[in-house]
C-alpha positions in Angstrom: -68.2 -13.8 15.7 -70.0 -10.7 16.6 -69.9 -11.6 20.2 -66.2 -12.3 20.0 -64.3 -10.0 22.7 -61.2 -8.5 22.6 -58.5 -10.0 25.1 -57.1 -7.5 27.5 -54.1 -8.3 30.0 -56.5 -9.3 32.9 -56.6 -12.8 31.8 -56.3 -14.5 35.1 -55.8 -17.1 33.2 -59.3 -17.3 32.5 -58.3 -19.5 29.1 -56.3 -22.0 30.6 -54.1 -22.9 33.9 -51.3 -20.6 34.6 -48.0 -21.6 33.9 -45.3 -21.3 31.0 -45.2 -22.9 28.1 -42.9 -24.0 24.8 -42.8 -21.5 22.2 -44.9 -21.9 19.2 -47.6 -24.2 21.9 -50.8 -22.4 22.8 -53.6 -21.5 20.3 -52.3 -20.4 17.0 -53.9 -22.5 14.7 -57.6 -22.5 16.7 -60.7 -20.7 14.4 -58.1 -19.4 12.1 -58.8 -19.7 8.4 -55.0 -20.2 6.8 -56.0 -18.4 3.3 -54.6 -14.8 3.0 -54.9 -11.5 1.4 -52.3 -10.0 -0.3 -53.1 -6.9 -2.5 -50.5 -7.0 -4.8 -51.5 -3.5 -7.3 -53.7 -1.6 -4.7 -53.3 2.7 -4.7 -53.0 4.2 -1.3 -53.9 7.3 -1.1 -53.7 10.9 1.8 -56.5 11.6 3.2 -55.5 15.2 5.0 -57.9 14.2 8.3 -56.1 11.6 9.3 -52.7 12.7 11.9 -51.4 8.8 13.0 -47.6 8.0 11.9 -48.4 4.1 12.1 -52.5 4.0 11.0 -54.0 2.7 7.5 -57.5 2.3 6.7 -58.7 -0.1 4.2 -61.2 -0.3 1.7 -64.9 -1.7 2.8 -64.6 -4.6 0.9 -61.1 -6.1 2.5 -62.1 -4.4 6.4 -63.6 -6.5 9.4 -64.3 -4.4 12.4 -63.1 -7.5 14.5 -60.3 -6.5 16.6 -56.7 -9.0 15.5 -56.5 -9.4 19.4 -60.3 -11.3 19.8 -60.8 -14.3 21.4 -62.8 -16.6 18.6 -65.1 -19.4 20.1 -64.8 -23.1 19.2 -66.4 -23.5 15.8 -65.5 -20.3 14.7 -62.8 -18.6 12.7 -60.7 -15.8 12.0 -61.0 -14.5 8.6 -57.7 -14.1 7.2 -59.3 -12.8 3.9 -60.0 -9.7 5.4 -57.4 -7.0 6.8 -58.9 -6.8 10.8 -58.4 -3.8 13.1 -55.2 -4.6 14.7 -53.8 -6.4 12.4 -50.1 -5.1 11.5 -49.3 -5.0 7.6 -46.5 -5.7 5.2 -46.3 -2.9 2.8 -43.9 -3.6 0.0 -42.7 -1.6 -3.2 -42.5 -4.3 -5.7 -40.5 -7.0 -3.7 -38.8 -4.1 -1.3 -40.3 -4.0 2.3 -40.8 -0.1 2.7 -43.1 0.3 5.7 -45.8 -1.3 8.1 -49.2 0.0 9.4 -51.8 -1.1 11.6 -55.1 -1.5 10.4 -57.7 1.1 11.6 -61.0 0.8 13.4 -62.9 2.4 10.6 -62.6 1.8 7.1 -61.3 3.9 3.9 -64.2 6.2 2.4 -62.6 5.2 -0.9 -61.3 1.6 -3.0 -58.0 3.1 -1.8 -55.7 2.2 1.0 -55.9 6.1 3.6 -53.2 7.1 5.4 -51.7 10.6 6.9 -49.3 12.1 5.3 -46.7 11.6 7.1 -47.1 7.6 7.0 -47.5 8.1 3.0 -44.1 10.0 3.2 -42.5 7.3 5.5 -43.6 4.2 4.6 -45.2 4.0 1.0 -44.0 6.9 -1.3 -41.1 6.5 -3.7 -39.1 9.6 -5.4 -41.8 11.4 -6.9 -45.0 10.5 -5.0 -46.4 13.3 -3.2 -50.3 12.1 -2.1 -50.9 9.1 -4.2 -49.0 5.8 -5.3 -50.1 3.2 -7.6 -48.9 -0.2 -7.3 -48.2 -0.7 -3.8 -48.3 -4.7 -2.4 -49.8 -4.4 1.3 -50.1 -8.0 2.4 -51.1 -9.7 6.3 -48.6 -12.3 5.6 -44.6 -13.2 5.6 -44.9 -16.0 3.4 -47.8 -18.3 1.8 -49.9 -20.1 4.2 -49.1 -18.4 7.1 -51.6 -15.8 7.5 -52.1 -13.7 9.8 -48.4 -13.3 10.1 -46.4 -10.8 9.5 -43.4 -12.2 11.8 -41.1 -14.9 10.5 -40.0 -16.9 13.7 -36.1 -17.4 14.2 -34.6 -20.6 15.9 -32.0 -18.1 17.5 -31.6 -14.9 18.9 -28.6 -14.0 16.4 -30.4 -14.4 13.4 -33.5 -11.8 14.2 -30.2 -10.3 14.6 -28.1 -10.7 11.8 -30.7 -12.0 9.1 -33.8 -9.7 9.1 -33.0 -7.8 6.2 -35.8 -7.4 3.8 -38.2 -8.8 6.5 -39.4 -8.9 9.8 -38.4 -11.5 12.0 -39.1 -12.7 16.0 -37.3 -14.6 18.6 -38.8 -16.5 21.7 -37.1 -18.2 24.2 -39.8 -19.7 27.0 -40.6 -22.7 28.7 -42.9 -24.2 31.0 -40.2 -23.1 34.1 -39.7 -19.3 32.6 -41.1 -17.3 35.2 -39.3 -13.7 33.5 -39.4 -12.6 29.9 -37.4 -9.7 28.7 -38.5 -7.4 25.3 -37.2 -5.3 23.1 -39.8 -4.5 20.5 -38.3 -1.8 18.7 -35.0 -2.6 16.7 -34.8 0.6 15.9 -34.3 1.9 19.1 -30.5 1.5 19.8 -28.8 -0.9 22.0 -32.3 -2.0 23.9 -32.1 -5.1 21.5 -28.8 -5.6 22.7 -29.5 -5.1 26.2 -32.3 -8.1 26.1 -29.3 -10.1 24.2 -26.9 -9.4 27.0 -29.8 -10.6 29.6 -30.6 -14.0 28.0 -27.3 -14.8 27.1 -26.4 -14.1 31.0 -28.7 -17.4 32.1 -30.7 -18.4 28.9 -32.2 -21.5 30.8 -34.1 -18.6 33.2 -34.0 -15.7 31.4 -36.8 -15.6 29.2 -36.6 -13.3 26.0 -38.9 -12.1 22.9 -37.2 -9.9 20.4 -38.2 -8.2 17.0 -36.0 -7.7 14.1 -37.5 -5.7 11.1 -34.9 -5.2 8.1 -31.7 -5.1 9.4 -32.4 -3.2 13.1 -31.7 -0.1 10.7 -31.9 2.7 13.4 -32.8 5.6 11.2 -36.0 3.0 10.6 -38.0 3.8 13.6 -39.8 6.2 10.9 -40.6 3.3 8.9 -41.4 0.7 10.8 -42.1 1.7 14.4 -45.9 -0.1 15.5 -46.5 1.1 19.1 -46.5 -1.0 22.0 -50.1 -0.9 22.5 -51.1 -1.8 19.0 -48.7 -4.8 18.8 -50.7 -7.5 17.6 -50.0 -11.2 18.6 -51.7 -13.0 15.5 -49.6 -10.8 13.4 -46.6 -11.5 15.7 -47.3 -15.5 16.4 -44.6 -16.0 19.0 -46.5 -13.4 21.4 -50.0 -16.3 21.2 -48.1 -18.6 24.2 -48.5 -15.8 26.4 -52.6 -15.3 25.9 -53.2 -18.8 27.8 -50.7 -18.8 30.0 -48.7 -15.4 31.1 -45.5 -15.9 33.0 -45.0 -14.3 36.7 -43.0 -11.2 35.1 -42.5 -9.1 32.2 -39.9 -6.1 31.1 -39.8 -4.2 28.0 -36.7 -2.3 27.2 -37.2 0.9 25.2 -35.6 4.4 24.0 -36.8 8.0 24.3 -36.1 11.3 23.0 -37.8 13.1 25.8 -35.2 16.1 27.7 -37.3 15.3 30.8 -36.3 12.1 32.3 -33.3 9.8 31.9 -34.8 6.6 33.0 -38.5 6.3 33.8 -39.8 2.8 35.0 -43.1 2.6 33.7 -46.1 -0.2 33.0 -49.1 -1.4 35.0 -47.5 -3.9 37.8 -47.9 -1.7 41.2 -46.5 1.5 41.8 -44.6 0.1 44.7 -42.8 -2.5 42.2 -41.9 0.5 39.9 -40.0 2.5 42.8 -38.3 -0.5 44.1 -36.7 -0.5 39.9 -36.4 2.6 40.0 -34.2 2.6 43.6 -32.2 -0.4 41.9 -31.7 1.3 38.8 -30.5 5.0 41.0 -28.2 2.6 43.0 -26.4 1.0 40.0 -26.4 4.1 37.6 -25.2 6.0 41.2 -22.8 9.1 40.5 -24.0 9.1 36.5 -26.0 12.5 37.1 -28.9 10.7 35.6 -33.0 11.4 36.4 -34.5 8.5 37.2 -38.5 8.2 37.7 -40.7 5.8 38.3 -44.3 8.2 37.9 -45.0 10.2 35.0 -44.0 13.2 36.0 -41.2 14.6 33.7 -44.0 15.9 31.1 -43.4 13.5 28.8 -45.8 10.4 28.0 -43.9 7.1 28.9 -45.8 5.4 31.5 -46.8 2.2 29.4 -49.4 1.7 31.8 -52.1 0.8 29.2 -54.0 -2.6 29.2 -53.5 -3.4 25.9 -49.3 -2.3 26.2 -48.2 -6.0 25.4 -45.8 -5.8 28.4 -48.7 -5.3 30.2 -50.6 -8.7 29.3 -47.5 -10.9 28.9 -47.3 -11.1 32.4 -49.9 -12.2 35.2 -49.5 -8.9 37.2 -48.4 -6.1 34.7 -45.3 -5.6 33.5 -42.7 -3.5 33.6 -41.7 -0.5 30.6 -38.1 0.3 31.0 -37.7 4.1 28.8 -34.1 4.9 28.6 -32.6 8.8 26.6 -29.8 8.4 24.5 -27.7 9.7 27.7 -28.2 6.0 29.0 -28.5 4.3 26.1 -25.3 5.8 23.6 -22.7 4.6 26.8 -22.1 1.6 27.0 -21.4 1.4 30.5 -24.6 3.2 31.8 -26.7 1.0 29.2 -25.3 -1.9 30.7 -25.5 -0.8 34.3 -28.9 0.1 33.8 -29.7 -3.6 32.5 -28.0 -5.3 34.9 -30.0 -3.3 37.4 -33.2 -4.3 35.7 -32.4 -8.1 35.9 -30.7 -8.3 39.3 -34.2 -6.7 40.6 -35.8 -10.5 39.1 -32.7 -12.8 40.1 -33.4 -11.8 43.9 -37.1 -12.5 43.3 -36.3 -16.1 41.7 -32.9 -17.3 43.3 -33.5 -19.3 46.9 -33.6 -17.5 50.2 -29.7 -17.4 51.8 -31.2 -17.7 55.1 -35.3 -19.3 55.9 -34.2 -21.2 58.9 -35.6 -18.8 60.8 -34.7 -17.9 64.4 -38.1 -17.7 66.9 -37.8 -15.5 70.0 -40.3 -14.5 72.5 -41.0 -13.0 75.7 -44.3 -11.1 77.8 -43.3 -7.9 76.9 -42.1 -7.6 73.5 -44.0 -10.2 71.9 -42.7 -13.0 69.1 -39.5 -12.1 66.9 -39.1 -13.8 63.5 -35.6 -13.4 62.5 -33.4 -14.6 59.4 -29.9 -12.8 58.9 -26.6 -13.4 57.3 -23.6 -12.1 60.0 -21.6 -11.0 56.6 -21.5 -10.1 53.5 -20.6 -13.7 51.3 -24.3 -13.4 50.0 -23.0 -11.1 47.2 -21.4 -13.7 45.5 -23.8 -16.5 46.3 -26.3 -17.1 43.3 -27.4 -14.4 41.3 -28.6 -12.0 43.1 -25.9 -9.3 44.3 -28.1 -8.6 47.9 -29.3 -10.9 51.1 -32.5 -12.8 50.8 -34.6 -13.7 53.8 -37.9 -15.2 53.6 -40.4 -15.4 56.6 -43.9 -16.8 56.7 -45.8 -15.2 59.5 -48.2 -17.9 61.8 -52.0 -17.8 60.8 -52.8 -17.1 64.7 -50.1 -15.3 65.9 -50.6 -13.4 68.9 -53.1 -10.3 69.2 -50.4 -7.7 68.9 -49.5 -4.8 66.1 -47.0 -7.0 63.6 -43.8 -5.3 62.5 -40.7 -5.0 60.2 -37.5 -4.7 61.3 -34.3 -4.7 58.9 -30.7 -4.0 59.6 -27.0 -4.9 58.8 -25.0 -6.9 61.3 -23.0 -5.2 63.3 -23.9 -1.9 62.9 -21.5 1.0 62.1 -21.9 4.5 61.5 -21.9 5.1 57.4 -23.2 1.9 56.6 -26.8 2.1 54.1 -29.0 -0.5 53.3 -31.5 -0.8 50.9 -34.3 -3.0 51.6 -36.9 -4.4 49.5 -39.8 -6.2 51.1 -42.2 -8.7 49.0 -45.2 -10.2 50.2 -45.4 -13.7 48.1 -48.7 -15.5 47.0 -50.1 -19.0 47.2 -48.8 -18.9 43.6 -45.0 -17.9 44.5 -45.2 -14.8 42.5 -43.5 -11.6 44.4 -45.3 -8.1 44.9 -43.5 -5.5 46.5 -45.1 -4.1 49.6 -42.2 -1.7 51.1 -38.7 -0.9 51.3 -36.1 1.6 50.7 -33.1 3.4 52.3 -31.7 3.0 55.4 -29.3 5.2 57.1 -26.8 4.4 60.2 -25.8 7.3 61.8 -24.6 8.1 65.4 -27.1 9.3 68.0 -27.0 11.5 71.0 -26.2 8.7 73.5 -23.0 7.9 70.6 -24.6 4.2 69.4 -25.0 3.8 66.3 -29.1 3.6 64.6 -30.7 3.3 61.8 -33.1 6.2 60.1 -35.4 5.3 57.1 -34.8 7.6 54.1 -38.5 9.4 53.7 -37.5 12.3 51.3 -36.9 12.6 47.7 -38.2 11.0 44.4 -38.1 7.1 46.2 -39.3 7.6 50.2 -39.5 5.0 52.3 -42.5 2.9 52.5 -43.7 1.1 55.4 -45.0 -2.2 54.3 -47.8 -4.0 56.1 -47.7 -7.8 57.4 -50.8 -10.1 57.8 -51.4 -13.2 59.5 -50.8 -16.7 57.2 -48.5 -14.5 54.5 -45.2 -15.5 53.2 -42.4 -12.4 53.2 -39.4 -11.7 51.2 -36.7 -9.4 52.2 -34.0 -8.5 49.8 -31.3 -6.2 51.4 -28.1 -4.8 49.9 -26.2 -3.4 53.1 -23.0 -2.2 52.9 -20.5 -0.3 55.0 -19.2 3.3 54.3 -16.8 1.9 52.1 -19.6 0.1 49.9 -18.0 -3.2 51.1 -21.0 -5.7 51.7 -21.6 -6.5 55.0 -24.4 -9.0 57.2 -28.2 -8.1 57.1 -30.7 -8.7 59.3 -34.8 -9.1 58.0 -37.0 -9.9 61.5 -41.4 -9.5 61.8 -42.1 -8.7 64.8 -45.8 -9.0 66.8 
């Protein structure tokens, strides 16, 4: 066990093939030891040099230094006797479920459970307890038998929901076809459990979804009960082990902010392109609302989620994606639900079929080879899922010797009309990066025909993508006339 390494999100499926799988499947039960420990008359104790909200650390005798998130080799086990770094804890006032903590990399100096101040305050200390309390139950399991769990799994959605009270409680919705999984971690932080809700219910069959309910989704609980989202554990939340064989092609996490800086910042590890195309969904949907909407970490205030062990982060092959929202977005209902719909239209192009890969092949001497697939109007809004015009193109392995191109448009150009484009290269896997895209502008030259100008200023410029030989393409492309009617698009390679 001492050469036992911590599992990080670049997994590559280095455990096992890639591909989705049944909830509850995967490796729960391997090297894990079922006996528990639950301290039922323990004293936890301040100690004035610790500063974390969410942090215990635990006596000598009950701490392993073995991160909750190790890998444990055949023929080994987990020791659920001992509280592990990591692992989240049930904390519990007699029978009353007051708090959680994570365990801490170093151990208490004392017999006592340490924590700061402020998670004594918040999470252990009835009326009258200042800096010490007697007879606190801290515990690494929801029920007998089941340790290291802290999560009790739910059948449905509505009952993390509805039935959480006194508990916490998880939901998971996957297969082995889920390609997307939508979070919302925090019940606490208000309407993002609802806006994951709103997504699954929307297509359930392709709509992934894991959701957390801890005591009723309180919302003045985020004191109480708040574990961030890099400390998240998956033996302590059990429904989260699918993912560490097998990831799925794309992750989201929905979240809420206090930060005055920025309305909506689209954070997480996948690639910065990826981000800004969000982000340019999310500005064209939320359009008119006066809202920021980021996708760097520029506003001053720390919600990029970009960290390895961010769970959003190793849930899905690639990175994920951490949607922050203020209460601006979140407290109307009609920006909340713009701004999710926005976030899931962004996947349905990436997993509903191409409306056009018959693609249309012309060459000459001068100008080279033309790729083209179009639509010549604008029917592809209501086709499918996805609101905008897909095209796919795979360019020839040998093409000939000449610079390769991009060219998008809408059909039948007119002055006012905009497009925005998104561009996707597409692996051998079929999952989707973004390599380019953004705004187009038709406006009427010198010589009175109308043309189109690439948007390279402000927070989401333009980016030129580049094409290689043997690589399949994606274009997605909302164009629409000056009236925001939708209208043809064109998506052509050129070389």
């Amino acid at each position: 066990m001492k050469n036992a390494s911590m599992i990080v999100p670049v997994l590559a499926c280095a455990l096992a093939a890639c591909g989705g799988e049944q909830a509850g499947d995967g490796i729960e039960s391997i090297g894990v030891n079922q006996a528990a420990l639950n301290q039922s008359s323990i004293t936890v104790t301040v100690d004035s040099s610790m500063t974390s909200k969410e942090r215990c650390r635990v006596p000598s005798s009950m701490f392993d230094s073995m991160h909750a998130n190790s890998y444990v080799a055949p023929g080994e086990t987990y020791d659920t006797t001992k509280f592990h770094y990591g692992e989240q804890l049930l904390i519990k006032r007699g029978t009353t479920l007051r708090g959680l903590c994570t365990v801490d990399g170093v151990a208490s100096s004392t017999s006592d459970i340490q924590v700061s101040q402020t998670l004594f305050t918040n999470r252990v200390a009835l009326a009258g307890e200042t800096t010490s309390a007697t007879g606190v139950t801290v515990s690494n399991e929801y029920a007998s038998g089941v340790a290291p769990a802290i999560a009790e799994p739910a059948t449905t959605i509505s009952a993390v929901k509805n039935s959480s009270s006194n508990k916490v409680r998880e939901f998971l919705s996957r297969d082995a076809n889920t390609k997307v999984v939508y979070t919302a971690p925090h019940p606490f932080e208000d309407y993002t459990f609802d806006q994951v809700e709103g997504i699954y219910n929307h297509n359930p069959t392709r709509n992934g979804a894991w959701v957390v309910g801890i005591n009723s989704n309180d919302p003045s609980a985020d004191a109480k009960f708040h574990i961030t989202s890099t400390d998240i554990s998956w033996r302590s939340f059990p429904l989260l082990q699918s993912f560490v064989p097998n990831q799925v092609y794309y992750s989201v996490s929905f979240h809420r902010h206090a930060c005055s800086g920025v309305d909506i910042q689209v954070g997480g590890s996948i690639f910065p392109e990826f981000r800004q195309g969000v982000a340019e969904i999310l500005s064209e949907y939320l359009q008119g609302e006066g809202l920021d909407i980021a996708w760097s970490n520029t506003s001053g205030c720390d919600l990029a989620g970009s960290n390895q062990f961010n769970y959003v982060n190793w849930i899905g092959s690639y990175g994920g994606v951490q949607i922050e929202q203020s209460p601006a977005v979140l407290d109307s209902t009609t920006r909340r639900e713009k701004a999710r719909d926005a976030v899931r239209s962004v996947y349905d192009c990436l997993l509903d079929p191409a409306d056009d890969s018959d693609v249309h092949d012309y060459a000459d001497q001068t100008n080279g080879q033309q790729t083209v697939v179009y639509a010549t109007n604008g029917d592809y809004a209501t086709d499918g899922e996805c609101p905008r015009f897909i095209g796919d193109i795979e360019v020839p392995s040998t093409p000939l010797n000449r610079p390769k191109e991009v060219i998008t448009a809408v059909w039948d150009c007119e002055v006012g009309d905009t497009a925005h484009v998104d561009i996707y290269g597409i692996d051998g896997y079929g999952h989707a990066f973004r390599v380019g895209g953004g705004m187009m502008e038709y406006v009427l030259t010198s010589d009175m025909n109308c043309d189109s100008v690439k948007v390279t200023t402000g927070p989401t410029p333009w980016i030129e993508p580049e094409i290689y030989d043997g690589a399949t393409y994606r274009a997605v492309i909302r164009a629409s006339s000056s009236t925001g009617q939708p209208k043809g698009a064109v998506f052509a390679i050129q070389w």
